[in-house]
N, C-alpha and C positions, 0 to 999 in steps of 0.2 A: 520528929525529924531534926529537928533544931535543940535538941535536949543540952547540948553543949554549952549553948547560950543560958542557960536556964539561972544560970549563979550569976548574971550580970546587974546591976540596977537599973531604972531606968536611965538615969545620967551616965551612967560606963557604955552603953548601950547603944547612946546619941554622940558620946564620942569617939567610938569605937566606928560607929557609919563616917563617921566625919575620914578616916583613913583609907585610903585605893586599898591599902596594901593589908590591913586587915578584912577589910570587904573579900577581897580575893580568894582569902585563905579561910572565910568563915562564914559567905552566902551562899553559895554554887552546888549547887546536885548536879552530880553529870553519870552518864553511863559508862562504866571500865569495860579495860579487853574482856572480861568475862561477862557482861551485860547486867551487871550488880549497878543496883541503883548508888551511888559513894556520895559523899563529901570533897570537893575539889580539893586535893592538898599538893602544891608543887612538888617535884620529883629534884633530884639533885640540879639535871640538868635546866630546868624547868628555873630552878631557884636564883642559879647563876643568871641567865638570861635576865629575868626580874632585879636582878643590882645592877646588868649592865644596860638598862634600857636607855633609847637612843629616842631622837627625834624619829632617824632613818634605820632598818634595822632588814638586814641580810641574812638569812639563816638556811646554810644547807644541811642537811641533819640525814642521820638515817633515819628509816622507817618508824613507825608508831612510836616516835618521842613523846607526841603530847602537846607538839608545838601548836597545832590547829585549834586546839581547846585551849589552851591557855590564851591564844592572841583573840582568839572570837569571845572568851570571857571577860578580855578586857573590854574591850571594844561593847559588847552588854552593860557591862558593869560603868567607863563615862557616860552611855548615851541614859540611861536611869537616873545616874547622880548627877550630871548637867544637865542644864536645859539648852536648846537650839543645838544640841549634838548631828554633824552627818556622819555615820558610818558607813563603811560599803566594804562587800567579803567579796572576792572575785574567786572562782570556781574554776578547772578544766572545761566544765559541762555543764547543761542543765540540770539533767538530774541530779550531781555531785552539790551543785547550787542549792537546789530545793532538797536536800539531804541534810546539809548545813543548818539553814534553816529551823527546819522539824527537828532533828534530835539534839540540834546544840542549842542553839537560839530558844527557842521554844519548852525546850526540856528544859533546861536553866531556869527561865522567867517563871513558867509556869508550877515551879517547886519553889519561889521566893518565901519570904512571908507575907501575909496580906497588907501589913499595913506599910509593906516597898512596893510591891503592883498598886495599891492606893493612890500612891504618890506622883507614880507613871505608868496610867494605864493606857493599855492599848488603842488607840483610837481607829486607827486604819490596818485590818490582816487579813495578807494572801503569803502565799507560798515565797514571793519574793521581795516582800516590803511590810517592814514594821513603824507604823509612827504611834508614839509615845506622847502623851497630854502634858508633857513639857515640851513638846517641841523638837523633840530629838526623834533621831528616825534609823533606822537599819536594814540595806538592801543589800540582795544576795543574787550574783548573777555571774555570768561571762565574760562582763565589761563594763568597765563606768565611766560614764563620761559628764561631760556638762553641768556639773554640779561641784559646787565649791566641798571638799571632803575634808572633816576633820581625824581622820579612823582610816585609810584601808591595808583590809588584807588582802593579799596575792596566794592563795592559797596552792599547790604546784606547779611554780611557774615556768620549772625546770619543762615539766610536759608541756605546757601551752607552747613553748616556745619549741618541744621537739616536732609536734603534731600540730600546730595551727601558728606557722608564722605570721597571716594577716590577724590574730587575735592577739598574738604577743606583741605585732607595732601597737595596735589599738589599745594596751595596758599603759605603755609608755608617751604616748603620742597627746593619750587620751585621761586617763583614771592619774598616772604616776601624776602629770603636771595639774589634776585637780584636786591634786592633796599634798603642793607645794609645800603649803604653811604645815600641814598635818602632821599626825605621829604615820608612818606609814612601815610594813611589815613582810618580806617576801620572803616564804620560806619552799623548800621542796626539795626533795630527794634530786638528783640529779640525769639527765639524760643526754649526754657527750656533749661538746662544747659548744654547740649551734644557739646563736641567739645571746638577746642580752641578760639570760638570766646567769650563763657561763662571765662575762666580761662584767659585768656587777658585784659580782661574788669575787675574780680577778685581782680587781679595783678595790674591793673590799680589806681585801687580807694585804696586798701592796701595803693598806695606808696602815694595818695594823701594823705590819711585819717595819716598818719605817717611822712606827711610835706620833704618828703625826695627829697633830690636833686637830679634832676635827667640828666641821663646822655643821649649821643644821641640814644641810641639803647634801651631804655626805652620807653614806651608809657606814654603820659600823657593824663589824664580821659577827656572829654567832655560829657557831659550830657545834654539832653533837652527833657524838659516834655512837656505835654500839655498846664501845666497852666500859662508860660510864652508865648505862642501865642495870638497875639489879637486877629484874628480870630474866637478863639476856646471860642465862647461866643453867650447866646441868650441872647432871650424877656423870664424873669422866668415866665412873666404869664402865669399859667393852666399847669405848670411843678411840680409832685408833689416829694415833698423829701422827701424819706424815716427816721426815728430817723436811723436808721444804714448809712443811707447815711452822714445825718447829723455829724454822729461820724466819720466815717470816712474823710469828709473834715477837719474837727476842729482839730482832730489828726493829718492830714496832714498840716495843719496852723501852729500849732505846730514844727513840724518836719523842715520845711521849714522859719520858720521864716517871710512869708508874706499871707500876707490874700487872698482867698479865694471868690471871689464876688459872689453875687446871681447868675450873668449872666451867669460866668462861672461856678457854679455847674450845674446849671440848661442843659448847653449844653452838661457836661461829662453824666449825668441821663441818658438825652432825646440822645444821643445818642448810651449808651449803651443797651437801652430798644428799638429803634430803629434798630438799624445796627448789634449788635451782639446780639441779643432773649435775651437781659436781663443776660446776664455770663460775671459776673465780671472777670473773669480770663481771658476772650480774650480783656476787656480792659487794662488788667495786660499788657499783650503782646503787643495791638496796640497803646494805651496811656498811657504809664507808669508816672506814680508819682514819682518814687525815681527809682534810679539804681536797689537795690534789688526787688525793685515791677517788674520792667522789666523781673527778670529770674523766677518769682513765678508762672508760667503760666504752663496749661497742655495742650500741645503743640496736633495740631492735629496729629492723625497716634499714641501717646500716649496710651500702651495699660492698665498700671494699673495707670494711671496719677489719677483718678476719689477716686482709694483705697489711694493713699499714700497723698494724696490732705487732705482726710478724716482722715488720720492718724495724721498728722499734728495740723489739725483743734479743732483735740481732746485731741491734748498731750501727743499721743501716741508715738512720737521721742523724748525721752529724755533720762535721767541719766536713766540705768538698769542697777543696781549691780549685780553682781553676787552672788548667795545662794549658799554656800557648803552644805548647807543642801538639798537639789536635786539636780539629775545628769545632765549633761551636753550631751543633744544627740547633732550627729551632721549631718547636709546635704548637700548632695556633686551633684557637678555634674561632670563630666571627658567627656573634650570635646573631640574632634577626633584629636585636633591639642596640646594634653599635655596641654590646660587651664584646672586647676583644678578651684573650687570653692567651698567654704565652709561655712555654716552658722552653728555659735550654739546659741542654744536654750533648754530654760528650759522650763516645764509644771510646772505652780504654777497657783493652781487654775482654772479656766476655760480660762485660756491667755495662751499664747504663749512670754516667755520671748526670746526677740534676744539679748542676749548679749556683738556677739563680729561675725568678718565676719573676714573671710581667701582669698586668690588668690595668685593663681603663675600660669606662663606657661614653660615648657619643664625643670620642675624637676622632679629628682627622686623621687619613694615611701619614701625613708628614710626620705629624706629633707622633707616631708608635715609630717609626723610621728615626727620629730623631732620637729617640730611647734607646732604641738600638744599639745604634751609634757611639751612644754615649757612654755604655757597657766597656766600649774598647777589647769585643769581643773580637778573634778573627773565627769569621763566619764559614762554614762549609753548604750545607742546604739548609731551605725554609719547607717545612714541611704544611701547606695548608689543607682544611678540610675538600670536601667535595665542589662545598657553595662556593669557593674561593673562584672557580674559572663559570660561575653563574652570572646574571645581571642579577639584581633583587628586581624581585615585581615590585612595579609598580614607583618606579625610579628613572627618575629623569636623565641619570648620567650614564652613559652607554656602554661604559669600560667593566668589567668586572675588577673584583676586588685583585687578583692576579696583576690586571693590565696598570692599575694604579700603583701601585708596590714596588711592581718592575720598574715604571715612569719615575718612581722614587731613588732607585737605583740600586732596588734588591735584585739578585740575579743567586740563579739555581733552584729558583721555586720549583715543588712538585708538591702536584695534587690528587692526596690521600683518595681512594675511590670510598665513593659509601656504603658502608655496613648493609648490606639486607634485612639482619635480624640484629638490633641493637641488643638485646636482653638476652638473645642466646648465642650473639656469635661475637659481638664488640667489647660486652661487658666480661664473659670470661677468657676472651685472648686478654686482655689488660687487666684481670688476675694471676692468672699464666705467668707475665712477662715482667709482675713487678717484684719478683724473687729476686728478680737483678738490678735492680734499681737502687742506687744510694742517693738520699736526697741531701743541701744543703739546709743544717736545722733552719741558718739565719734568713739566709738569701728567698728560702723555698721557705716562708714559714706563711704566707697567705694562701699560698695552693695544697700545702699538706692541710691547715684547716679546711680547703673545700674538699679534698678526699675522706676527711673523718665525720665530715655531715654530710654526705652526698648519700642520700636514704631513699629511700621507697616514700612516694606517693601516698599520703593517709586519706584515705576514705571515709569522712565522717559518718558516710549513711551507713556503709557496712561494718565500720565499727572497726577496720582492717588495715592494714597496709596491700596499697595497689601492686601490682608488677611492673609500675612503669616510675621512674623516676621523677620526683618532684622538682617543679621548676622552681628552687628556693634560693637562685644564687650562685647556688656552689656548683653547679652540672656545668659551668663553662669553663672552668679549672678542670674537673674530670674530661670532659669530651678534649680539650686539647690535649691531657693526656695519653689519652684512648689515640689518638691518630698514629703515638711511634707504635703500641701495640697493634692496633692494626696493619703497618706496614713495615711490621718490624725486618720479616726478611728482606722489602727492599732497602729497608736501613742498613742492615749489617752488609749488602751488597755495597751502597754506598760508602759504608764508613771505612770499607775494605779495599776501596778503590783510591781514597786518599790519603789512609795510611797515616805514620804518624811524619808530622812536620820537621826538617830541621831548621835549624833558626834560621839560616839566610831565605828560606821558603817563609817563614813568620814576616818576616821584616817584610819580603815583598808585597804579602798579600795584606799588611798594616797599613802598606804606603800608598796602597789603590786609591783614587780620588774620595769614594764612596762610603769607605771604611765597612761596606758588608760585599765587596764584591769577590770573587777569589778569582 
């Protein structure tokens, strides 16, 4: 197995161990895509990675790059050659965990030569913990915490972070800050911009794209697409290419600065038309082209990914100014835990202008009244949910949220009635009604993030996406949405009864004491 080595001396041999970076390229048995027992030998993309390594190291990739095996064979390979090594490989899952484990970890060690298992041999093995007779140690799990860590990986953190937000705080919260000092490694294909595996990667490319030096508790970007894979290439005969396909390679030519071959368009086509029914968006996700293509995706469990995808497509996310010459309604939602949330929106014409988006949690009526205010919008109606003319249980103050608003010196509230069937009568009137909707990119750029992660509830037991919306955040930007479509026709009655403003009407209703009252 090791015939390679065979022309070394002893002394070439003992210096040759002495190097990571020949170790890397010259101990390692791993299993390939075709289950061929190989010799580790880095891949293009693989190689580059290896000269830019970092303390901190970001890596969103397409699929089977190799980045798993390469970082877990580091991570083997110090905890062997130092002693008092902690490594730690964070998983999606348990199984994917104890998967890890047995065919990477285990398959590696267990093909070394004897006289490297000699050296550090196993003292302590189970499925998710290796300690080594130097003192170093390798655990493979969900999450890690409490332990000072020299080694971790993040192994798709894009998923953890789409499917299990209390797992993805617990990576950062918990494992990121106990491998401060460490070399530490998050990689994973990507699943729309929810979580900090999107704003990591972000932050990443910013400090590339700004040349900036960086320090050890910074991450540096690693990228790898499809079309530096050799692999990732046919026979183009009898593969047909679209002119849009076409525009899109040559754009991508462009962008990238290297060509493009037949072979490999031909194998992105045939296998997006193959493996994913033809939806470029899930190639967006499992072979991305550039960094940004990676988070462009409408991730599944996505409940209005398909509307704001559309809205995009159409130009509908850009500059919206504000017209003083119509009023400014606005749409609330008041969660049970003090998240407010607030959209405004003008009616001009047969659209829906969005403006400008508001959020807070556990302030006062005054403090969102005073935000208001501050806009220098002129206000026409306030649209609140149902709870708005409720008392909350279990609350000492007698007024509902209505009567306090008013006492503020909001006037025109109307309260939205409630949906009977959220999922079959809320959720698609406010697909329905966002054909008309232009949002402002800037102003609205917090609440179009919570409509592009506003997803399906993940079911860990069933392995599924639930039918019912997860409460991850982003549903209180969505539900305040949801009230104009809900009550859209008494909107467009209202919006139709005040019509559009002339300026001595502006000036009047600016000069009100209140500044929201009309």
């Amino acid at each position: 197995m090791y015939e390679h080595l065979a022309g070394l001396t002893a002394d070439e041999l003992e210096a040759n161990l002495e190097d990571p970076n020949w170790r890397i390229r010259n101990l390692y048995y791993i299993l390939d895509k075709s289950k061929k027992v190989v010799l580790f030998v880095p891949n293009e993309a693989q190689e580059k990675f290896l000269k830019r390594i970092w303390w901190k190291n970001m890596v969103p990739k397409a699929r089977q790059r190799g980045f798993s095996t390469l970082i877990q064979l580091l991570i083997l390979d110090a905890c062997l050659f130092n002693d008092n090594q902690r490594g730690a490989i964070i998983a999606q899952d348990r199984p994917t965990a104890q998967t890890i484990m047995k065919s990477k970890i285990e398959f590696a060690y267990t093909r070394l030569p004897d006289f490297i298992k000699a050296k550090a041999a196993i003292c302590v093995d189970n499925v998710t913990e290796k300690y080594f007779s130097n003192g170093s140690s390798i655990q493979v799990s969900t999450s890690a915490r409490g332990d000072t860590l020299n080694w971790l990986h993040v192994s798709e953190f894009g998923i953890i972070c789409a499917e299990s937000p209390l797992r993805a705080e617990k990576v950062t919260t918990g494992a990121l800050p106990a491998a401060a000092q460490g070399m530490v490694f998050i990689e994973s294909t990507a699943k729309g911009r929810d979580g900090p595996f999107y704003k990591f990667v972000m932050e990443a490319k910013a400090n590339e794209e700004a040349g900036k030096r960086l320090n050890r508790l910074q991450y540096r970007l690693h990228f790898a697409s499809w079309w530096d894979a050799d692999e990732y290439e046919i026979d183009p005969e009898g593969v047909f290419i679209s002119d849009k396909d076409r525009r899109y390679f040559d754009n991508l030519e462009a962008a990238i600065g290297r060509q493009i071959s037949a072979r490999k368009r031909a194998w992105y086509v045939q296998t997006r038309r193959n493996d994913y029914a033809d939806d470029e968006q899930l190639m967006w996700q499992e072979y991305p082209s550039t960094v940004e293509e990676s988070f462009k995706v409408s991730v599944d469990g996505v409940l209005l990914g398909k509307q704001i995808a559309r809205a995009r497509k159409e130009g509908r996310i850009t500059r919206v100014p504000y017209d003083p010459t119509f009023p400014v309604n606005t749409f609330w939602d008041l969660g049970v835990d003090d998240d407010i949330a607030i959209w405004f929106q003008q009616s001009i014409g047969l659209m829906d202008h969005f403006i400008d988006y508001f959020e807070c949690s556990s302030e006062a009526y005054s403090y969102v009244v005073h935000e208001l205010q501050a806009r220098g919008y002129v206000y026409g109606h306030h649209f609140l949910p149902h709870d708005g003319s409720h008392r909350r249980p279990g609350q000492l103050v007698i007024e509902t949220p209505q009567q306090m608003l008013e006492g503020l010196g909001l006037q025109h509230i109307e309260i939205v009635p409630r949906t009977p069937d959220l999922m079959g009568i809320g959720l698609p009137a406010l697909r329905d009604d966002m054909v008309n909707y232009l949002f402002d990119e800037e102003k609205c750029a917090k609440g179009i993030e919570h409509i592009d992660n506003y997803r399906k509830r993940w079911n860990a037991n069933m392995g599924a996406w639930s039918e019912e919306p997860a409460r991850n955040g982003h549903q209180h930007g969505v539900d305040a949405l949801r009230q104009k479509a809900q009550y859209r026709e008494e909107v467009r009655r209202i919006a139709g009864s005040w019509g559009r403003m002339s300026p001595a009407q502006t000036t009047r209703r600016r000069s009100r004491a209140s500044g929201l009252t009309a």
